[in-house]
PDB file with SEQRES, HELIX, SHEET and CRYST1 records, atoms N, CA, C and O in Angstrom:
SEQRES   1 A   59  UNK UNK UNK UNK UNK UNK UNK UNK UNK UNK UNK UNK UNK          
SEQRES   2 A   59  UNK UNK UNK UNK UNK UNK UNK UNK UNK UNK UNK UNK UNK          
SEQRES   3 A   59  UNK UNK UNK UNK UNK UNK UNK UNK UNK UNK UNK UNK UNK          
SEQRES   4 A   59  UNK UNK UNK UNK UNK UNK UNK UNK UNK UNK UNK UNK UNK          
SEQRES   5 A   59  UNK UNK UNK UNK UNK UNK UNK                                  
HELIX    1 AA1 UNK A   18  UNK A   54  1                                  37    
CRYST1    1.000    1.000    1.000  90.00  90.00  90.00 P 1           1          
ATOM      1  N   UNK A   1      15.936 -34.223  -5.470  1.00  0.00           N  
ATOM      2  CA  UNK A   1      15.618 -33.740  -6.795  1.00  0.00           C  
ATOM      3  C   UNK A   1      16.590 -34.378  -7.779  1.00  0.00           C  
ATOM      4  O   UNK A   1      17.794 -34.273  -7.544  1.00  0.00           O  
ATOM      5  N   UNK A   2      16.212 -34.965  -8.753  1.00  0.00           N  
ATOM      6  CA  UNK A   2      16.922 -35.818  -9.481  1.00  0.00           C  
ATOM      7  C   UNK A   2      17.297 -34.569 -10.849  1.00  0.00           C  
ATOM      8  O   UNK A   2      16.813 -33.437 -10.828  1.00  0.00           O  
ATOM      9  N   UNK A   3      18.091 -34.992 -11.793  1.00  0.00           N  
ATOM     10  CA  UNK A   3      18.814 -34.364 -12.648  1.00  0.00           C  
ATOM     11  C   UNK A   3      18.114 -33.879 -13.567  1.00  0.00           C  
ATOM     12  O   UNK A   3      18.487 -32.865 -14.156  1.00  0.00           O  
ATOM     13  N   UNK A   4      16.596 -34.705 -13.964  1.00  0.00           N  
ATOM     14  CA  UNK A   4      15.999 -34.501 -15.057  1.00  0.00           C  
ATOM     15  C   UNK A   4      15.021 -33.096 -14.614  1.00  0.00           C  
ATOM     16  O   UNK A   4      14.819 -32.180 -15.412  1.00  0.00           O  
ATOM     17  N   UNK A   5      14.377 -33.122 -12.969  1.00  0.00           N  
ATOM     18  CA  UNK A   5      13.968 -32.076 -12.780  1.00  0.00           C  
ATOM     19  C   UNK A   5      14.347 -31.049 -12.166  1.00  0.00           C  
ATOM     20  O   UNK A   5      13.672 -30.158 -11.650  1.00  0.00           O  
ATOM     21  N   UNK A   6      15.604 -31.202 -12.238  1.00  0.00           N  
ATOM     22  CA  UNK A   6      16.647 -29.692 -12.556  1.00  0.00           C  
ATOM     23  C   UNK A   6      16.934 -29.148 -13.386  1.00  0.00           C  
ATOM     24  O   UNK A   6      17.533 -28.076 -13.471  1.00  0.00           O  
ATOM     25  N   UNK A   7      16.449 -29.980 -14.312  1.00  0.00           N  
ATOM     26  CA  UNK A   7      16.476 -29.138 -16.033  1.00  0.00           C  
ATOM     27  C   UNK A   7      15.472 -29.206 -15.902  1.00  0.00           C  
ATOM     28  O   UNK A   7      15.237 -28.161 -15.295  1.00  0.00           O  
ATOM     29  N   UNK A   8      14.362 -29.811 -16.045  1.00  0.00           N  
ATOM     30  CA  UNK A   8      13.112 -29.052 -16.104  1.00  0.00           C  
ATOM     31  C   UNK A   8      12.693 -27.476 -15.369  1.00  0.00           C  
ATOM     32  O   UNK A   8      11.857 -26.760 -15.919  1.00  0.00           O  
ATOM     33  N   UNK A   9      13.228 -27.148 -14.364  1.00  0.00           N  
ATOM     34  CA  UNK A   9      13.376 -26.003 -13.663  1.00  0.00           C  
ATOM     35  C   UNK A   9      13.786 -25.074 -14.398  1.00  0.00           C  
ATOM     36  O   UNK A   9      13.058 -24.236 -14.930  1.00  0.00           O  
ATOM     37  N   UNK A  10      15.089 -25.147 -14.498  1.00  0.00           N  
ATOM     38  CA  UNK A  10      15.696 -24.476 -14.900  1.00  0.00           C  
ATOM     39  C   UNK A  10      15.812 -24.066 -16.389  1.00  0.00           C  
ATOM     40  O   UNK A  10      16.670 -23.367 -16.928  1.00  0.00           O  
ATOM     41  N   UNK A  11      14.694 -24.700 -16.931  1.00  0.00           N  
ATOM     42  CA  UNK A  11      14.281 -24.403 -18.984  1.00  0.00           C  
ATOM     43  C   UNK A  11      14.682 -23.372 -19.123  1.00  0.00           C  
ATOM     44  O   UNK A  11      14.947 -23.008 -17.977  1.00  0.00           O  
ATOM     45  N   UNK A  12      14.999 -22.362 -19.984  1.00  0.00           N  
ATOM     46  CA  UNK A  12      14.722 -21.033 -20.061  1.00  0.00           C  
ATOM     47  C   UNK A  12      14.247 -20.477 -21.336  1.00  0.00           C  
ATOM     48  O   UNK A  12      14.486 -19.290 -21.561  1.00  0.00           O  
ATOM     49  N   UNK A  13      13.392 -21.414 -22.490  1.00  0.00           N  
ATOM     50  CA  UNK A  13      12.647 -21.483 -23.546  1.00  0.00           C  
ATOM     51  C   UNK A  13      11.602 -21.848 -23.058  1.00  0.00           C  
ATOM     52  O   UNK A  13      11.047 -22.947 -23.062  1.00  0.00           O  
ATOM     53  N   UNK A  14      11.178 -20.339 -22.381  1.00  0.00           N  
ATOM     54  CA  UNK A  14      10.041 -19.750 -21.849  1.00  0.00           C  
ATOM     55  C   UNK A  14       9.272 -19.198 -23.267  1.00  0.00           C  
ATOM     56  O   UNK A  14       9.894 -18.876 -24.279  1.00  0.00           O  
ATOM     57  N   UNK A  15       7.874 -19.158 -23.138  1.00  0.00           N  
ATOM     58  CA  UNK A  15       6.884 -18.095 -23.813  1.00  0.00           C  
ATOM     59  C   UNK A  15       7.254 -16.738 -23.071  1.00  0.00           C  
ATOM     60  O   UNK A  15       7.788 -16.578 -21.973  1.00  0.00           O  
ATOM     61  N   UNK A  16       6.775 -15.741 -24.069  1.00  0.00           N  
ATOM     62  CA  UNK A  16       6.566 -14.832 -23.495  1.00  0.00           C  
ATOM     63  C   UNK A  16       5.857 -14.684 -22.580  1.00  0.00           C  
ATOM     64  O   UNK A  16       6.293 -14.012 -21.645  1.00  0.00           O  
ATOM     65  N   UNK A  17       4.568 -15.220 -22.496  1.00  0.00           N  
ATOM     66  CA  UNK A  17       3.596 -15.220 -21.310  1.00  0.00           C  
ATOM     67  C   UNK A  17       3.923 -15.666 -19.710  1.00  0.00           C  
ATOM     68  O   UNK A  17       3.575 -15.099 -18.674  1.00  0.00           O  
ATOM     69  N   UNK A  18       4.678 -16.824 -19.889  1.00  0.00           N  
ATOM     70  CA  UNK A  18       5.349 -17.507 -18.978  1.00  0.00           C  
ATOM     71  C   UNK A  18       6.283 -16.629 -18.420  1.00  0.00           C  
ATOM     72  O   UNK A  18       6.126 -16.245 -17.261  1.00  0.00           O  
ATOM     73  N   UNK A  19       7.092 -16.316 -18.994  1.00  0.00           N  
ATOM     74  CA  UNK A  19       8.227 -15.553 -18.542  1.00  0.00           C  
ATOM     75  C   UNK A  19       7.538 -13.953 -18.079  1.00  0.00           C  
ATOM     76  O   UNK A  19       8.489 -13.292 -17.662  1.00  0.00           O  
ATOM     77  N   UNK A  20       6.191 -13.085 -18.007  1.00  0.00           N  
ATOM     78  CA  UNK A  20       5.805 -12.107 -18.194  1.00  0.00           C  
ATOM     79  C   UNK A  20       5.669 -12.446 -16.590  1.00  0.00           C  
ATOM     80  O   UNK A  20       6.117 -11.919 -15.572  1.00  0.00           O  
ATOM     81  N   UNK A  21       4.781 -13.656 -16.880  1.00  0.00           N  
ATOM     82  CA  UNK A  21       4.263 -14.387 -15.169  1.00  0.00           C  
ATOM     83  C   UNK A  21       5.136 -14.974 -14.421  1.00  0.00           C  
ATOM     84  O   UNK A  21       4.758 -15.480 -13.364  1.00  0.00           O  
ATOM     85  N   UNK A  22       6.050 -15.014 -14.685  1.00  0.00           N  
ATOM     86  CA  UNK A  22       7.395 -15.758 -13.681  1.00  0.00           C  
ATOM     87  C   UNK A  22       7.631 -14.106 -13.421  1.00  0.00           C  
ATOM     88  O   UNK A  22       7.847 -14.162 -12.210  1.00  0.00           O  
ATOM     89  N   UNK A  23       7.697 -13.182 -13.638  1.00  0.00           N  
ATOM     90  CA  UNK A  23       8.093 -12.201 -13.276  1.00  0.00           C  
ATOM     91  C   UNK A  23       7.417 -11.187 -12.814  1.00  0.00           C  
ATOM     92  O   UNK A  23       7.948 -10.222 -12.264  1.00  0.00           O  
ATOM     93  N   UNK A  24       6.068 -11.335 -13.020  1.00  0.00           N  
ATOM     94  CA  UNK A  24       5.027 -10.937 -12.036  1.00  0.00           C  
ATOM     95  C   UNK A  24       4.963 -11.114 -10.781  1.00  0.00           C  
ATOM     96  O   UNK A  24       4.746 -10.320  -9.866  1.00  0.00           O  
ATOM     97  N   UNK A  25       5.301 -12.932 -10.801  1.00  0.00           N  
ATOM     98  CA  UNK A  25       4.850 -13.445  -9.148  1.00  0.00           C  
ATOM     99  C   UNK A  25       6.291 -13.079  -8.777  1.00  0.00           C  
ATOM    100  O   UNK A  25       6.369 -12.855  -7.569  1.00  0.00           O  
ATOM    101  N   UNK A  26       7.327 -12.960  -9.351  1.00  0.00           N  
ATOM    102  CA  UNK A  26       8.877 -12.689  -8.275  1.00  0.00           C  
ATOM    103  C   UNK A  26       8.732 -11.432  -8.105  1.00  0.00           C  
ATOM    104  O   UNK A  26       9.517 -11.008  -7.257  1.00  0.00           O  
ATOM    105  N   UNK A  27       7.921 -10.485  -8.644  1.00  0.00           N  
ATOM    106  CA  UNK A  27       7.934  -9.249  -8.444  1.00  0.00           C  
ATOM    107  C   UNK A  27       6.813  -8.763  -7.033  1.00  0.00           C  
ATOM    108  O   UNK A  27       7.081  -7.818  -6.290  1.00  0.00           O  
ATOM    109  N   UNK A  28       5.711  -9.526  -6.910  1.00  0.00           N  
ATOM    110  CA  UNK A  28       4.860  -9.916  -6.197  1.00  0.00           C  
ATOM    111  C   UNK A  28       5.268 -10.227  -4.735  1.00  0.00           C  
ATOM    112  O   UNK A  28       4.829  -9.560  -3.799  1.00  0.00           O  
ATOM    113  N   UNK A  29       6.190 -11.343  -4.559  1.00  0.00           N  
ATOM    114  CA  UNK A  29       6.764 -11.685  -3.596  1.00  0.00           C  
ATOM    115  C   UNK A  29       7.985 -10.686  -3.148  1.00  0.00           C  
ATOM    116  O   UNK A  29       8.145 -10.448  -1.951  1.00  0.00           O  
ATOM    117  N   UNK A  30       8.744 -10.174  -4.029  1.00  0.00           N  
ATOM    118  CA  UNK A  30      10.028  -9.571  -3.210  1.00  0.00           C  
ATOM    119  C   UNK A  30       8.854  -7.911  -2.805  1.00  0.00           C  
ATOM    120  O   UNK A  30       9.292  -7.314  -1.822  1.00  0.00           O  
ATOM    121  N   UNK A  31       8.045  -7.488  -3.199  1.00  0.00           N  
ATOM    122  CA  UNK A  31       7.005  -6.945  -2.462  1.00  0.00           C  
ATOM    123  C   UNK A  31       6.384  -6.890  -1.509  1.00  0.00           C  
ATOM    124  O   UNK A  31       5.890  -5.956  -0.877  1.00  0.00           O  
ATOM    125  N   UNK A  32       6.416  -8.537  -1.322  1.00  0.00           N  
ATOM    126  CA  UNK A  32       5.903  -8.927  -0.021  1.00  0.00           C  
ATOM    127  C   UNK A  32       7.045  -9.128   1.084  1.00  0.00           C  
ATOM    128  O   UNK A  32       6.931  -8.688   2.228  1.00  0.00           O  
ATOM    129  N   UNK A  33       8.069  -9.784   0.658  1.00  0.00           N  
ATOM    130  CA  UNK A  33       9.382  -9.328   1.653  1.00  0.00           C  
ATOM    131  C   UNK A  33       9.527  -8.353   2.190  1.00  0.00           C  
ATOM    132  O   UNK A  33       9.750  -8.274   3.398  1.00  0.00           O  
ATOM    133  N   UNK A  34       9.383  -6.869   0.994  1.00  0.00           N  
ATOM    134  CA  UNK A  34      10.068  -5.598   1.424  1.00  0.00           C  
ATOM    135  C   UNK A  34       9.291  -5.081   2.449  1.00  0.00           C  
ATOM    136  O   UNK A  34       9.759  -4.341   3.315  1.00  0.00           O  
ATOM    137  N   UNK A  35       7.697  -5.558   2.384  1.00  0.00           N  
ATOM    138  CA  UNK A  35       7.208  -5.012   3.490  1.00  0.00           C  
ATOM    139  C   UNK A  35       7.005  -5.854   4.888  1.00  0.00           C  
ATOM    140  O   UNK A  35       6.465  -5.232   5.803  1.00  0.00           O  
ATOM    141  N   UNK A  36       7.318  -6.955   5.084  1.00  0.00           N  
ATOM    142  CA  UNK A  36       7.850  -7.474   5.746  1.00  0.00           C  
ATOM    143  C   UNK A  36       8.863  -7.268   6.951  1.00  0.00           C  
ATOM    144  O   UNK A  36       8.816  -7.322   8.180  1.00  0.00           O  
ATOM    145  N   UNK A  37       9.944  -6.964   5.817  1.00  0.00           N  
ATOM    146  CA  UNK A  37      11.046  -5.887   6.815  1.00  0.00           C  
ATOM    147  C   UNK A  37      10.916  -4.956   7.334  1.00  0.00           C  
ATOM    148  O   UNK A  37      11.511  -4.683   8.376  1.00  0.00           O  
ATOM    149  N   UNK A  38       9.719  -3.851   6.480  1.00  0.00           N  
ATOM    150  CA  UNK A  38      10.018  -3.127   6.894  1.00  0.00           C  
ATOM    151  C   UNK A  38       8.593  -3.037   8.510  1.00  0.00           C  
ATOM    152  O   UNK A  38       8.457  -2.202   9.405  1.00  0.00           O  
ATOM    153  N   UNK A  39       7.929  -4.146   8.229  1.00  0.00           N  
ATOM    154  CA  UNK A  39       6.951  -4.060   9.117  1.00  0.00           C  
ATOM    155  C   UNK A  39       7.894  -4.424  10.265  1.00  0.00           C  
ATOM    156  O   UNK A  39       7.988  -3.507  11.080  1.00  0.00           O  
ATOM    157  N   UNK A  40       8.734  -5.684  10.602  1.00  0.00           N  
ATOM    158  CA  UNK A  40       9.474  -5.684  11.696  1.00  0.00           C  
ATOM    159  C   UNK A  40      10.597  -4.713  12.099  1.00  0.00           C  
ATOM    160  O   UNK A  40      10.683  -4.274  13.246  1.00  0.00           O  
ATOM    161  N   UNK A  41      11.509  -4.375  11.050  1.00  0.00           N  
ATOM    162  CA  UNK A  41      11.769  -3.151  11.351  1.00  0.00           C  
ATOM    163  C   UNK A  41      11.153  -1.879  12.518  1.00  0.00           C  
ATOM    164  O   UNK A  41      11.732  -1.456  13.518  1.00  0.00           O  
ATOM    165  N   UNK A  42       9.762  -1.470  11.960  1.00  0.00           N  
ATOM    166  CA  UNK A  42       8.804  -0.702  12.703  1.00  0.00           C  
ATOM    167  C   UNK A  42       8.790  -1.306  13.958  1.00  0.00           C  
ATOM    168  O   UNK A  42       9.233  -0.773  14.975  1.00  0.00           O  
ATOM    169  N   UNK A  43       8.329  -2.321  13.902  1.00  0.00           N  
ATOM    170  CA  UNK A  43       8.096  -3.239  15.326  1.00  0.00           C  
ATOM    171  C   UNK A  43       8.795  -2.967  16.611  1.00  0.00           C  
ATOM    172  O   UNK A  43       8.364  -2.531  17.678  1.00  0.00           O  
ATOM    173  N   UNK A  44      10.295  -3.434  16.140  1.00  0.00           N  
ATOM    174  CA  UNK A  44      11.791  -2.866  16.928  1.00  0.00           C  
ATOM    175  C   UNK A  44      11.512  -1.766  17.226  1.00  0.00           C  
ATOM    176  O   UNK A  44      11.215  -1.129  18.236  1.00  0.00           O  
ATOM    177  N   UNK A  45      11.660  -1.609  16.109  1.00  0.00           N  
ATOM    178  CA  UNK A  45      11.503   0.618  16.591  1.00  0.00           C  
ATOM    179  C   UNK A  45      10.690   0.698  17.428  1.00  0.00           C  
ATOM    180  O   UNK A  45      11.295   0.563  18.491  1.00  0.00           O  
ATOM    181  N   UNK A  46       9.660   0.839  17.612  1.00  0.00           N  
ATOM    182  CA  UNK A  46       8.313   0.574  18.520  1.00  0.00           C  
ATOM    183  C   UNK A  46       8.531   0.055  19.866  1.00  0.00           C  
ATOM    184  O   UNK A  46       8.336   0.706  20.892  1.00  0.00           O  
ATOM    185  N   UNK A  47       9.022  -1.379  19.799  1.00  0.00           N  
ATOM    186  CA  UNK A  47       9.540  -1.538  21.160  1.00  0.00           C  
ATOM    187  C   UNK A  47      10.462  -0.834  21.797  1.00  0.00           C  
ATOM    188  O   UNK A  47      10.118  -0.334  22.868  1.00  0.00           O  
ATOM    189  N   UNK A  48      11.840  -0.615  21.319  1.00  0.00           N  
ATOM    190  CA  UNK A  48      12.583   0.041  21.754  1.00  0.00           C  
ATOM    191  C   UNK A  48      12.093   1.629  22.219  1.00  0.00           C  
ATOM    192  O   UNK A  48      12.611   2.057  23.251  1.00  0.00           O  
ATOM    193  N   UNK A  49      11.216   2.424  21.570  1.00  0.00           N  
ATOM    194  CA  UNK A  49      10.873   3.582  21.794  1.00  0.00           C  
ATOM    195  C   UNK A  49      10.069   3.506  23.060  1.00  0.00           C  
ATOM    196  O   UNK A  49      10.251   4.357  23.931  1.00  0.00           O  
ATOM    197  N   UNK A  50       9.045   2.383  23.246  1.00  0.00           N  
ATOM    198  CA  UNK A  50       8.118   2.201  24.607  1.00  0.00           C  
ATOM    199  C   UNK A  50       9.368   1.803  25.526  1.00  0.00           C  
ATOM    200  O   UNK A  50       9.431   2.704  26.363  1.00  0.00           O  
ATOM    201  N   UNK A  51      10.408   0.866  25.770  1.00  0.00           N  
ATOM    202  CA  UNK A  51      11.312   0.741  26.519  1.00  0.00           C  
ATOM    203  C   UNK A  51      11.968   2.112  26.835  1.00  0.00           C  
ATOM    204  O   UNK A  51      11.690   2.491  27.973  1.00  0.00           O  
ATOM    205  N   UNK A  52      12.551   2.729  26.320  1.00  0.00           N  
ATOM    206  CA  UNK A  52      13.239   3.905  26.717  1.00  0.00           C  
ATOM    207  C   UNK A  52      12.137   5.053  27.336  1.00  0.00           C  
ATOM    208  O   UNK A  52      12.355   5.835  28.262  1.00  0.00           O  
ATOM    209  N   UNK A  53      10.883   4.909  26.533  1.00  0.00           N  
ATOM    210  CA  UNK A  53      10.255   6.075  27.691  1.00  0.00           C  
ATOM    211  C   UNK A  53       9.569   5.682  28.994  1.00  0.00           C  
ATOM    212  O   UNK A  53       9.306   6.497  29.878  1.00  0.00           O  
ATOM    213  N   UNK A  54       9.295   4.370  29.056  1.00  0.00           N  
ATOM    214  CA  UNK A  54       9.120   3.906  30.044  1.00  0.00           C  
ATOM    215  C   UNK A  54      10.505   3.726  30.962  1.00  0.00           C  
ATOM    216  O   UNK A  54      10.238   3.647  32.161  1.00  0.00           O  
ATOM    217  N   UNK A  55      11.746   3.655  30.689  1.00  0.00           N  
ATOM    218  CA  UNK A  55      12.787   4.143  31.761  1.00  0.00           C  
ATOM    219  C   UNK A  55      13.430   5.203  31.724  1.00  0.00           C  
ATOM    220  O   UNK A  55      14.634   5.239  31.977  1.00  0.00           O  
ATOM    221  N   UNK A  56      12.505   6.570  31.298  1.00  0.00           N  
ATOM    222  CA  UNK A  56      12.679   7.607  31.317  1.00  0.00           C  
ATOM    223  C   UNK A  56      14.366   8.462  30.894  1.00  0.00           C  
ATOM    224  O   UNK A  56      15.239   9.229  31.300  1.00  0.00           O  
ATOM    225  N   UNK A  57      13.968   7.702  29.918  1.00  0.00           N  
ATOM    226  CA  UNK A  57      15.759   8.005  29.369  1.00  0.00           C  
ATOM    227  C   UNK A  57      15.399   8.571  27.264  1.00  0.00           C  
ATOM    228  O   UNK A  57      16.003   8.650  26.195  1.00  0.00           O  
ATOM    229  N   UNK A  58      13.878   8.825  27.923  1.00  0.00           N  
ATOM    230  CA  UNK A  58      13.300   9.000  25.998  1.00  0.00           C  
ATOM    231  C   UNK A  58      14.163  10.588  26.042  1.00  0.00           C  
ATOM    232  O   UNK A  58      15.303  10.848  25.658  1.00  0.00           O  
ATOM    233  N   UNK A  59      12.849  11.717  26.828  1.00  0.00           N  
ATOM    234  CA  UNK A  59      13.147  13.377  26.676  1.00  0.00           C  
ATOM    235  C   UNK A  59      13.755  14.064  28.189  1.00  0.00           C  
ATOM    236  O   UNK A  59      14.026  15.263  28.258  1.00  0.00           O  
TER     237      UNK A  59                                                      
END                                                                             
């Protein structure tokens, strides 16, 4: 990435519109992260819970 389109990136004499939608889609995505985690999160949990009652060490 050369210098000129690192300032182009990084403009920040945004429109309002632009900047409404740059913050839509980052809002969009860290949405999609959070559930992400928390879907693997679950996952773990899940395995680990079938592991332990299957070696009878759950109740």
């Amino acid at each position: 990435m050369t210098d000129v389109d690192r300032a182009t990136i990084t403009e920040t004499n945004w429109t309002p519109e632009q900047k409404a939608e740059f913050i839509r889609r980052r809002r969009g995505r860290n949405w999609a992260l959070f559930g992400g985690m928390i879907g693997l999160c679950l996952l773990i949990y899940a395995i680990a819970v079938v592991k332990l009652y299957h070696a009878g060490h759950m109740w």
